[in-house]
C-alpha positions in Angstrom: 0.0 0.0 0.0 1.3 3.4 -1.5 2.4 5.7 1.6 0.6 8.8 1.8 1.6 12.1 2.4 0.1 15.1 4.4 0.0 18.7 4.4 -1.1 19.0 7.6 0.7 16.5 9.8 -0.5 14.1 12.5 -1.4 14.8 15.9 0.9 11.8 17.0 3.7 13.4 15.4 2.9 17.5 16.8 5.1 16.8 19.2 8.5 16.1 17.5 9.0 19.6 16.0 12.0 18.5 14.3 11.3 15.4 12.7 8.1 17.4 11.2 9.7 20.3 9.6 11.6 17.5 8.2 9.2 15.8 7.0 7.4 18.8 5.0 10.7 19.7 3.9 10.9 16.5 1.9 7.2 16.3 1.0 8.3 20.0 -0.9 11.1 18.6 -2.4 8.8 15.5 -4.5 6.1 18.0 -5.0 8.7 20.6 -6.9 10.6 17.4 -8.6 7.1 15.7 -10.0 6.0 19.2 -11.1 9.4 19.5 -13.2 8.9 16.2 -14.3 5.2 16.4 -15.7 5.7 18.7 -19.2 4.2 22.2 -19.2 1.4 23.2 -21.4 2.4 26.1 -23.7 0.5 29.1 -23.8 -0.1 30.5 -27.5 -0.4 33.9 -28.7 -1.5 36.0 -32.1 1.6 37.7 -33.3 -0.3 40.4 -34.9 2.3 42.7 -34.4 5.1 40.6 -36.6 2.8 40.4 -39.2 2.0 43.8 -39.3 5.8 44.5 -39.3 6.4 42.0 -41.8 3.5 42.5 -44.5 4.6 46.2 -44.1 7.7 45.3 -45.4 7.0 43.0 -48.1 4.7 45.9 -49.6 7.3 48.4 -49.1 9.6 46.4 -51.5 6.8 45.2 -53.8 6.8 49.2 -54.1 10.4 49.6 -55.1 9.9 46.6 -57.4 7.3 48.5 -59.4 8.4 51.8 -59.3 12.3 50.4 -60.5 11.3 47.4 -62.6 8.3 47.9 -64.0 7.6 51.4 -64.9 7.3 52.1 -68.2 5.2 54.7 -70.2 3.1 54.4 -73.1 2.6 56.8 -75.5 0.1 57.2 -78.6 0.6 59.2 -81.4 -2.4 59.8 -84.1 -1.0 60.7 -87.4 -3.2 63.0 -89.5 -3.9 61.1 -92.7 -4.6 62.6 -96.1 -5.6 60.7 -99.2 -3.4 60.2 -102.6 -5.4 59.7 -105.7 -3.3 58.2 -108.8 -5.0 57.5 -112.1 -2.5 55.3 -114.3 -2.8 52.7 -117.5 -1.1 49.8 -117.3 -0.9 46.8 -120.0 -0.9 43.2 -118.9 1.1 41.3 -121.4 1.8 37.4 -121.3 5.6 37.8 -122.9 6.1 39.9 -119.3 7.4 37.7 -116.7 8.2 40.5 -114.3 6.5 43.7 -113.3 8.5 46.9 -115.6 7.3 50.0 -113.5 9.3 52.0 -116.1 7.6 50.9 -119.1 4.0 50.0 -116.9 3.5 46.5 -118.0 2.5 43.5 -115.9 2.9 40.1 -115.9 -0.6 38.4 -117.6 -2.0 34.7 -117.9 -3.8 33.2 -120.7 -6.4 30.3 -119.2 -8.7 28.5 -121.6 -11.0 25.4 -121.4 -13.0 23.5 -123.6 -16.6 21.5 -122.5 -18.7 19.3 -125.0 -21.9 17.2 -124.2 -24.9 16.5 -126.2 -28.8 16.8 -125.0 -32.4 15.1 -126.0 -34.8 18.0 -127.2 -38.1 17.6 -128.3 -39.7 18.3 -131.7 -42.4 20.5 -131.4 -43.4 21.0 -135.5 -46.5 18.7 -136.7 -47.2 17.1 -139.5 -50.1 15.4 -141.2 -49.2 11.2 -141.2 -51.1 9.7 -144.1 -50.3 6.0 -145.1 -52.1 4.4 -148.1 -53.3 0.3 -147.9 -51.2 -2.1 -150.1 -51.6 -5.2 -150.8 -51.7 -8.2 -153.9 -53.9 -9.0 -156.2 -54.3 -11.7 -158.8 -55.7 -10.1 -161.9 -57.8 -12.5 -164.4 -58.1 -12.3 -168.0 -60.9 -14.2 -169.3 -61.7 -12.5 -172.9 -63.3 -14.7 -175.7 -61.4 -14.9 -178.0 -58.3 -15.4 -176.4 -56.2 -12.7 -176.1 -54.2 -10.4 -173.8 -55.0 -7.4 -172.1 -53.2 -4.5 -170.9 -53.4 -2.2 -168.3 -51.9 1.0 -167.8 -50.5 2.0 -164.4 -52.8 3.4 -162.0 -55.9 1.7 -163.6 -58.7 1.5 -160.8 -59.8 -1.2 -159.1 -62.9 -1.4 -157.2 -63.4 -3.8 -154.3 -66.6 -5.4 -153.7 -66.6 -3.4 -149.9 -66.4 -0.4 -152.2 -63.0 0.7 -152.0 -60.8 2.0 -154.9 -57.6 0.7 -155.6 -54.9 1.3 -158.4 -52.4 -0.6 -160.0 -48.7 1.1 -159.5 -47.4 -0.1 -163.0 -48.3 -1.3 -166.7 -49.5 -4.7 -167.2 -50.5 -7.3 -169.4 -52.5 -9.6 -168.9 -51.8 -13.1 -170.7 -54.5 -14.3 -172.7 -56.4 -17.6 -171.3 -55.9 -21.0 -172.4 -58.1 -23.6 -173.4 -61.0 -23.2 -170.1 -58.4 -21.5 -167.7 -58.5 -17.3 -167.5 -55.0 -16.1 -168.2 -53.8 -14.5 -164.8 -51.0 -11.9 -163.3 -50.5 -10.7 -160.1 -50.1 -6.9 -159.2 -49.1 -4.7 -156.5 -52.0 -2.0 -155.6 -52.5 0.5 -153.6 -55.3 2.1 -151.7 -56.5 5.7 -153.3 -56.9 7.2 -150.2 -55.3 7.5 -146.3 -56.9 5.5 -144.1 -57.1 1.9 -142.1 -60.7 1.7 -143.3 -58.8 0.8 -146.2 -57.1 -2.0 -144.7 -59.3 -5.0 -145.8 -59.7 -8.5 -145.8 -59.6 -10.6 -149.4 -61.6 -9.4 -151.6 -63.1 -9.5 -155.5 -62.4 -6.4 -157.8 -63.9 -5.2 -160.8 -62.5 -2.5 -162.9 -65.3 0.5 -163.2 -63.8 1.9 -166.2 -64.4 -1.5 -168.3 -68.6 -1.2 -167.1 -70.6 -1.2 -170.2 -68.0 -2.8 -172.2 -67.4 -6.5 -173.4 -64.6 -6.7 -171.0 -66.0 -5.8 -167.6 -67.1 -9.0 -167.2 -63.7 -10.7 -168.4 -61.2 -8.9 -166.3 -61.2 -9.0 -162.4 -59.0 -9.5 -159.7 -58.7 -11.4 -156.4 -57.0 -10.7 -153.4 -56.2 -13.3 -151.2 -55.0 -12.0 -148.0 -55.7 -8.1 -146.7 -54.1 -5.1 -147.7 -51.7 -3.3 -144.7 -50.4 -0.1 -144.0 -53.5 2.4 -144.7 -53.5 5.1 -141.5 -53.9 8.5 -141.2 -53.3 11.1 -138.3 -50.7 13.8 -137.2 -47.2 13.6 -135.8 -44.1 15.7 -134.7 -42.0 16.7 -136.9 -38.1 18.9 -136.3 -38.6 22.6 -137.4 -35.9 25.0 -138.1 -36.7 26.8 -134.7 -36.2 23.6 -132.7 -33.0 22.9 -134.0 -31.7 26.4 -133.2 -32.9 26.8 -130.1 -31.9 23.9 -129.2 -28.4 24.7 -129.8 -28.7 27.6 -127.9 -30.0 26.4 -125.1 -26.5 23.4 -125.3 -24.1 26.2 -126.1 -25.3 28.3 -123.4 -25.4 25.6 -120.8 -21.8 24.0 -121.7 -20.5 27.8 -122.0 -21.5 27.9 -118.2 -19.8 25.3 -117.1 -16.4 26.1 -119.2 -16.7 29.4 -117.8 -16.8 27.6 -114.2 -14.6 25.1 -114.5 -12.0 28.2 -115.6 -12.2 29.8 -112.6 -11.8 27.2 -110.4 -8.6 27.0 -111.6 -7.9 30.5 -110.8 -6.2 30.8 -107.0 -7.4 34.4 -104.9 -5.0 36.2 -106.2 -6.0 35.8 -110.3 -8.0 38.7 -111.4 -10.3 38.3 -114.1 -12.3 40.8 -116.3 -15.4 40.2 -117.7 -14.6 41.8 -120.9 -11.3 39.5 -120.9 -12.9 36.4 -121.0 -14.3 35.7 -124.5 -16.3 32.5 -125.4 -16.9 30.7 -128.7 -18.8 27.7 -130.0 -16.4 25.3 -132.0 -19.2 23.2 -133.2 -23.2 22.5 -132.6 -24.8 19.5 -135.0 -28.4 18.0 -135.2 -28.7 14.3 -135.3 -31.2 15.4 -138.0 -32.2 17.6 -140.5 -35.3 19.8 -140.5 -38.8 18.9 -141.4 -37.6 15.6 -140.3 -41.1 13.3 -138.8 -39.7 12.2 -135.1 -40.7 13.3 -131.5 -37.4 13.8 -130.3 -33.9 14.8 -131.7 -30.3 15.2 -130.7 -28.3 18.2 -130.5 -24.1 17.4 -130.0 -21.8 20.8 -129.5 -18.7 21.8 -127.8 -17.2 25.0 -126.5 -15.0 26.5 -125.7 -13.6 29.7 -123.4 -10.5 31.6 -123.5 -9.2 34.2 -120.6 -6.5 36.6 -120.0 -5.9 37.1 -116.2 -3.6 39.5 -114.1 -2.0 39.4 -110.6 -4.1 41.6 -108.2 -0.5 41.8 -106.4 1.6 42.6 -109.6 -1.3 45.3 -109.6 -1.0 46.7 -106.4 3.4 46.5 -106.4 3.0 48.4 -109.4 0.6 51.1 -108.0 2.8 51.3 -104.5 6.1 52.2 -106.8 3.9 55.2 -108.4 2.5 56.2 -105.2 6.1 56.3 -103.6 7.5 58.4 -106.6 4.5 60.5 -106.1 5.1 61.6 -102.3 7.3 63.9 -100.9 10.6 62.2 -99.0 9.0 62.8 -95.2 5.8 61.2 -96.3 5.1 57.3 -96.1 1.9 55.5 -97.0 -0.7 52.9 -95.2 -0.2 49.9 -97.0 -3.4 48.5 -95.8 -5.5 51.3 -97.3 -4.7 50.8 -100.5 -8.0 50.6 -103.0 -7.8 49.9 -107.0 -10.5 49.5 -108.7 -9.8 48.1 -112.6 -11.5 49.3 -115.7 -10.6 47.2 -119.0 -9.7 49.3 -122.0 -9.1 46.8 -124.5 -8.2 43.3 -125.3 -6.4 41.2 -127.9 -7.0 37.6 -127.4 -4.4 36.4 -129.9 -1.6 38.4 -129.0 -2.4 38.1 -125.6 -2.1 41.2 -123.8 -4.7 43.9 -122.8 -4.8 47.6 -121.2 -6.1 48.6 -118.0 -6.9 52.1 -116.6 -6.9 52.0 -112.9 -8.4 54.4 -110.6 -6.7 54.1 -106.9 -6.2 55.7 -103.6 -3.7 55.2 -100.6 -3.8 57.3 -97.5 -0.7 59.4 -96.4 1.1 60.6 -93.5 3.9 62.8 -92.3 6.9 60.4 -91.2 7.3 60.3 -87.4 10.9 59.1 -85.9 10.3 57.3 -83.0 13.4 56.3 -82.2 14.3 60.3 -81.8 11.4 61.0 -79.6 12.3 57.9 -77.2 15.7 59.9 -76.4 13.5 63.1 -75.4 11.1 61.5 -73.6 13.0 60.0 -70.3 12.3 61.6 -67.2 9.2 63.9 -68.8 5.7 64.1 -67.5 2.7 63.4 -69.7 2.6 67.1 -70.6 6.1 67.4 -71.4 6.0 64.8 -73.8 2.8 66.4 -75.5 4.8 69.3 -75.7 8.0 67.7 -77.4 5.5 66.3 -80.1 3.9 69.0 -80.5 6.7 71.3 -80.9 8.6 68.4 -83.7 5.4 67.3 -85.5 2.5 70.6 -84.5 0.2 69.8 -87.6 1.4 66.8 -88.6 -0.6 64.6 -85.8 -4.1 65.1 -84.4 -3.3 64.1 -80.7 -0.8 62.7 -78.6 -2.2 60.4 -75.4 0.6 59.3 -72.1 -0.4 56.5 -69.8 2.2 55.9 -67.6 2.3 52.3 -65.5 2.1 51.8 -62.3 -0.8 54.3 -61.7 0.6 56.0 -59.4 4.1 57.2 -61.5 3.9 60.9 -63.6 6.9 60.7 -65.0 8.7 58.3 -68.2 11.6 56.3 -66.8 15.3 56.6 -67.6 15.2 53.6 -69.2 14.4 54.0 -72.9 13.8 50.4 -73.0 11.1 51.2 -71.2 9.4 54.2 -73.0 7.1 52.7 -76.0 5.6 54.7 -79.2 3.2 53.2 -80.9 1.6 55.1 -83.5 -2.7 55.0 -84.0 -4.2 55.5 -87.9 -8.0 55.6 -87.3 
């Protein structure tokens, strides 16, 4: 059992005044030894001072960091711009390989291309359709005495449905023999149009032999029906079909050569209408007018020819005039040059043609920057308006400063650090 310990001691040990002080002596001793033993909490505090101290400083030198490094100034300049007008004829020439500002000639391209097809077109002519019965007859000849008979061509014959027929050509009839009617047989044909005309066998008397001794002697028999009578109306080709028909084939393959050419043709290519010169090289009819069909063939082929110019050969050409036309302190905006092409005349064969163009550039006065820079260190904003104004005055509409960080007024030492950009509005 653990000994225990008392502040206070015992009344059976009061009276040894000694051996007590001793005692609580001791009991001291192991208090203060366990307490040093046992580790101590730590009290923790907000050091809001340090990091005032310290975010103070940090901000102090981000200050000199911006104010040494970084400062810079800015500063805008707006040219005043004035317009050039130039009016100049140039001629674009295949034998040029090279733009010739001296003698104004340009480079020039000859593209052609060639398209062919054929189209279906309907005739829309009519025509009356007649077709006359034919058929064979056997023509007897049965004239006592014997003898022969002859017919002339185109002799009538009557059938016994009433229709007329006629012999195409001259014939004789041979005389009969013994009991037997001599016989021929004949090609006839129907008088008139018609498939009323187409009948079946028939007998046939010749009406210009009635009231003679031989209307009863010569007849004819026809053993199987005539074919071919009709009548009615059909389409026919007229001389407008075939025309327009060829238009309307040249003017659709014309379109697609004219196409198919300027695909070829990149961005740059310029082409003029008036440079670009079509031609048909041949247009046939698969038949001939008045012909009796409902639909006819029309075969052509085209073809296109072109003379095309470099839009930059143009505009190199127009810059060297427009330099040769400004004074030596003046320089152009590239970007603001506008040419508009007018084509004055063309030769196909020789391959060359003449433009006038009408163009326009904008101008300004030249400003030296790199001059300026030198000035500008260690100026405020007003200072620097004043050194442009005093170089350039009516050269420039207005001159803006923004100096960085905010809180700087004047341009550094530094020229690295002073920009000039010039502003065309």
């Amino acid at each position: 059992m653990a000994k225990k310990i008392y502040d206070i001691l015992p009344p059976n040990k009061v009276n040894k005044p000694k051996e007590a002080v001793n005692i609580f002596i001791d009991h001291k001793k192991k208090r203060t030894r366990k307490a040093l033993e046992q580790p101590q909490p730590i009290k923790k505090r907000f050091a809001l001072k340090e990091i005032l101290v310290g975010g103070g400083i940090i901000v102090f030198l981000c200050g000199i960091y911006l104010y040494n490094v970084l400062q810079s100034v800015q500063v805008e300049i707006l040219p005043k711009l004035e317009v050039l007008a130039l009016s100049e004829k140039v001629m674009a020439d295949i034998s040029v390989k090279e733009v010739d500002i001296a003698k104004k000639m340009i480079p020039a391209q000859y593209f052609s291309e060639e398209k062919s097809g054929s189209r279906e077109f309907d005739a829309t002519g009519s025509a009356s359709n007649e077709g006359k019965a034919t058929g064979t007859i056997k023509i007897y000849n049965k004239i006592s005495p014997s003898t022969p008979f002859v017919l002339k061509a185109g002799t009538h014959f009557l059938s016994d449905s009433g229709k007329y027929f006629v012999t195409l050509e001259r014939l004789t009839i041979p005389a009969g023999q013994k009991n037997a009617p001599g016989s021929i047989s004949a090609k006839v044909q129907a008088e008139e149009s018609g498939k009323e005309y187409n009948i079946g066998p028939s007998k046939f008397s010749v009406p210009k032999l009635s009231g003679t001794e031989y209307y009863y002697s010569i007849w004819g028999e026809s053993t199987s029906a005539m074919t071919g009578g009709y009548a009615g109306t059909v389409k026919k080709v007229t001389g407008d079909d075939i025309s327009q028909a060829k238009e309307a084939l040249t003017k659709e393959l014309l379109a697609e050569a004219i196409a198919s050419l300027k695909n070829k043709l990149s961005a740059e290519d310029v082409l003029l209408d008036n440079a670009l010169v079509s031609e048909v090289v041949e247009a046939t009819s698969n038949v001939n007018q008045n012909t009796v069909v409902e639909k006819f063939t029309e075969q052509a082929r085209v073809k296109v020819s072109a003379l095309v110019f470099k839009k930059h050969d143009v505009e190199k050409f127009v810059k060297s005039i427009a330099a040769d036309n400004l004074p030596e302190e003046k320089d152009f905006l590239e970007k603001t040059l506008d040419i508009a092409y007018e084509l004055e005349s063309a030769d196909m064969k020789k391959g060359l043609e003449v433009l006038n163009l009408q163009a326009s550039i904008q101008t300004y006065y030249r400003i030296e920057t790199t001059d300026l820079i030198d000035l500008f260190a260690s100026k405020s904003a007003e200072q620097i308006k004043q050194i442009v104004v005093s170089r350039y005055s009516d050269k420039i509409s207005e001159t803006k400063v923004k100096f960085w960080p905010f809180w700087v007024n004047k341009a550094p030492k530094d020229k690295d650090k002073i920009n000039i950009n010039l502003n065309f509005q």
